[in-house]
C-alpha positions in Angstrom: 3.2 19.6 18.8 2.1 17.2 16.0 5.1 15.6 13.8 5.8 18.5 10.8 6.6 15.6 8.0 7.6 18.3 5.9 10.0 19.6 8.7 11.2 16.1 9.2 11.9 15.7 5.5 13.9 18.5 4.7 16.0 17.5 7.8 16.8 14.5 6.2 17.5 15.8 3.2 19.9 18.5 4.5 22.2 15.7 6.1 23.5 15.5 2.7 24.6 11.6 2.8 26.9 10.6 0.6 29.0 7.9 -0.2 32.6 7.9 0.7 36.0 6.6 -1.5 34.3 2.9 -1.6 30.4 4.6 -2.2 29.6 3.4 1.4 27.6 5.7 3.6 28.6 5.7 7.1 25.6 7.1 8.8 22.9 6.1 11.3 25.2 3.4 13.0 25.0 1.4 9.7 26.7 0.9 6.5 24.5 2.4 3.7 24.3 2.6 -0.4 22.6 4.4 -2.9 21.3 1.5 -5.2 19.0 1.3 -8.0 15.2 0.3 -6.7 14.8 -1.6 -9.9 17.2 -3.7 -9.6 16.6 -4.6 -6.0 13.2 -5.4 -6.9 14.0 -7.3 -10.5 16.3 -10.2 -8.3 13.7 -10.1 -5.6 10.8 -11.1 -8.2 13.1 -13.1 -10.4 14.1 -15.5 -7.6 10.3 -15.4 -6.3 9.4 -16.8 -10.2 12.3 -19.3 -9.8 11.0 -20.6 -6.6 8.0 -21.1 -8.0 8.6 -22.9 -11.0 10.9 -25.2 -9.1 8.9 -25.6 -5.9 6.3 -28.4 -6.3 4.8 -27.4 -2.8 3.4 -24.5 -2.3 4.7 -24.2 1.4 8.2 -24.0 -0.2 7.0 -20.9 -2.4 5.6 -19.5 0.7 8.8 -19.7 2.7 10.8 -18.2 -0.1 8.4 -15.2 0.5 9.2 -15.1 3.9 12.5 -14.7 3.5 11.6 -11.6 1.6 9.5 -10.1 4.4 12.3 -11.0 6.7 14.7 -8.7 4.3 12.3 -5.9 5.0 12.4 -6.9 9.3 16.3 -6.9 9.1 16.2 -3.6 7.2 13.9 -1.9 9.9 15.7 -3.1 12.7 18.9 -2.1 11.8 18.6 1.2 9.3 15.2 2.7 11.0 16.4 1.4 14.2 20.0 3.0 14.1 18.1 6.3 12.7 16.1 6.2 15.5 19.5 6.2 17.6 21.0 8.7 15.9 22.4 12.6 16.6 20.0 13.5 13.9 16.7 12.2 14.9 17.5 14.1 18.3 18.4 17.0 16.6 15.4 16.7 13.8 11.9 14.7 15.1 12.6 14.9 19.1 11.4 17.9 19.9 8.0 17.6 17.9 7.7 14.8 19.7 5.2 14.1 22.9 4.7 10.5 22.4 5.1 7.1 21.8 3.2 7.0 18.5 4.8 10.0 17.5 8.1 7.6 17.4 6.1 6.1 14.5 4.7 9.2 12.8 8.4 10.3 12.7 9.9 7.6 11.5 7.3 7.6 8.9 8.1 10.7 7.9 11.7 9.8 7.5 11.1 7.0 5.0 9.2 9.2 2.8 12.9 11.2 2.4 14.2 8.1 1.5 12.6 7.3 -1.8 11.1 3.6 -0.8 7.5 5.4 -1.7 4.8 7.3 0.1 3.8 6.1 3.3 0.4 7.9 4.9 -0.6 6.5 8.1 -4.3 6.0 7.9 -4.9 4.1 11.8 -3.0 3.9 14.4 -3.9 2.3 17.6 -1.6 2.1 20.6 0.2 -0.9 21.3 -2.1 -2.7 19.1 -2.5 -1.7 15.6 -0.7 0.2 12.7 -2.7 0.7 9.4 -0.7 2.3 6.6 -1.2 3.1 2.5 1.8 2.8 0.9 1.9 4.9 -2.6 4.1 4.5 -5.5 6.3 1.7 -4.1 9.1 0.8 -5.6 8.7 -3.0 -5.2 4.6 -2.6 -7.0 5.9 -0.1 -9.4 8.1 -2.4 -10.4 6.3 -5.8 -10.7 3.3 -3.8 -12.7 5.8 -2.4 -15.3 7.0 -6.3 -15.7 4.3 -8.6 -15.0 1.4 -7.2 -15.1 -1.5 -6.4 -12.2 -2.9 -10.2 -11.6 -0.4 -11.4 -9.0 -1.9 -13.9 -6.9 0.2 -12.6 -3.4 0.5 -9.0 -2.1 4.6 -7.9 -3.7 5.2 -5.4 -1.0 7.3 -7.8 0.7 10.2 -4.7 2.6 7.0 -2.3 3.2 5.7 -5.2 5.3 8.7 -6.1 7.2 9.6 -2.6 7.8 6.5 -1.7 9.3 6.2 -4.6 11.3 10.2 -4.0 12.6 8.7 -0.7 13.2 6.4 -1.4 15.7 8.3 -4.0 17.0 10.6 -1.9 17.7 9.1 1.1 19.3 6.2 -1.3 21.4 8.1 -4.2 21.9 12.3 -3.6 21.9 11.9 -0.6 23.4 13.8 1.8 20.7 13.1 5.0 23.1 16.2 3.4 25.3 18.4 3.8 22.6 19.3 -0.2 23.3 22.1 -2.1 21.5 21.0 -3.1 17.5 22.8 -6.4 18.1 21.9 -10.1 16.2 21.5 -11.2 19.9 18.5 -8.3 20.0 17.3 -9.1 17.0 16.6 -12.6 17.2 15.2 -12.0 20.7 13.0 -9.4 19.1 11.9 -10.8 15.6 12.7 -14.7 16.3 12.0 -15.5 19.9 9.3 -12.6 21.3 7.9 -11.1 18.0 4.6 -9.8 18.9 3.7 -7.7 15.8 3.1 -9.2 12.1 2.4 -7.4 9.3 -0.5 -7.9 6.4 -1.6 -6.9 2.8 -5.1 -5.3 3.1 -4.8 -4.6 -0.4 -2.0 -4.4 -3.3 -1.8 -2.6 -6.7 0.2 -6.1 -8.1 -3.0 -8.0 -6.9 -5.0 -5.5 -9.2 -6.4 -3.2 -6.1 -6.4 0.8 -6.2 -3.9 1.2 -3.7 -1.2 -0.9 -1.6 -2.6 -1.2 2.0 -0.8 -2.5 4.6 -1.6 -3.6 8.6 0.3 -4.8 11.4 -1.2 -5.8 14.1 -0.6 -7.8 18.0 -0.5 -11.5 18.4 -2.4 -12.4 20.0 
């Protein structure tokens, strides 16, 4: 049985999650919020311009943009990972599922109920690569509205660390087990034995058609 994204999406939907007294949604083994995507993105970009108007060195700027990525890995790890966890992923994906890779056609399908943008995976290679086209994100959308379609870096900083937390997860911290989201975990898994990283083929901010992400093995 293949993954029916559309199945998968109206599961998601049909959890109705909603904020409590203090607008906190207790779901998924994680404290969410509905926030708005615009303004994530305008303090992401804004302290992205102020790093580099300060930062003489250009390995500064680049580490500033690491931390951004790294947003995206803690994001994965914790919100895709406790999803992955949860009473409703069992109850929703698992039985369409007959693989490992379907772990990451269903998780897939879960993101695109959750507004970040439209994720199609385009290759997928066990254990070793994960090709994906990423429409209408939030982050791109965005940065074209404000500053134009000439950046000189890829802006799709939380698509590429939650893809790479994805398959980190699934290949490496073996999310199937249901193990412990811990920060001892996740430094072991994104600090200390990270095998997968993630990379722009192509972004809309960098003037290309489409946003096209890869993440691939160390090797």
């Amino acid at each position: 049985m293949a993954i029916d994204e559309d199945a998968v999406i109206e599961g998601v939907q049909q959890l109705g999650l909603e904020g409590g007294e203090n607008g906190l949604i207790l779901e998924f083994g994680v404290a969410l919020t509905y926030g708005f995507a615009d303004y994530y993105a305008a303090l992401e970009y804004e302290a992205e311009r102020l790093f580099q108007k300060e930062a003489s060195d250009e390995f500064v700027l680049q580490a500033a943009r690491e931390l951004f990525i790294e947003a995206g890995h803690i994001c994965g790890f914790n919100t895709l990972g406790g999803i992955m966890k949860s009473e409703a992923w069992d109850a929703v994906v698992m039985p369409m599922i007959e693989s490992r890779e379907d772990w990451i056609r269903g998780i897939i399908a879960v993101i695109n109920a959750l507004g970040w943008g439209r994720y199609e995976i385009l290759e997928l290679i066990p254990e070793e690569k994960l090709v994906v086209e990423v429409k209408n994100s939030y982050e791109c959308r965005y940065y074209l509205e404000h500053y134009g379609s000439n950046a000189d870096s890829a802006k799709c900083y939380l698509s590429l660390g939650v893809l790479s937390s994805i398959m980190n997860l699934i290949y490496e911290g073996n999310i199937l087990e249901k193990p412990e989201l811990t920060e001892t975990f996740y430094h072991q898994l994104f600090k200390e034995n990270k095998k997968f990283i993630a990379r722009s083929l192509s972004c809309r901010a960098k003037g290309d058609n489409v946003c096209t992400i890869e993440v691939s093995k160390i090797q």
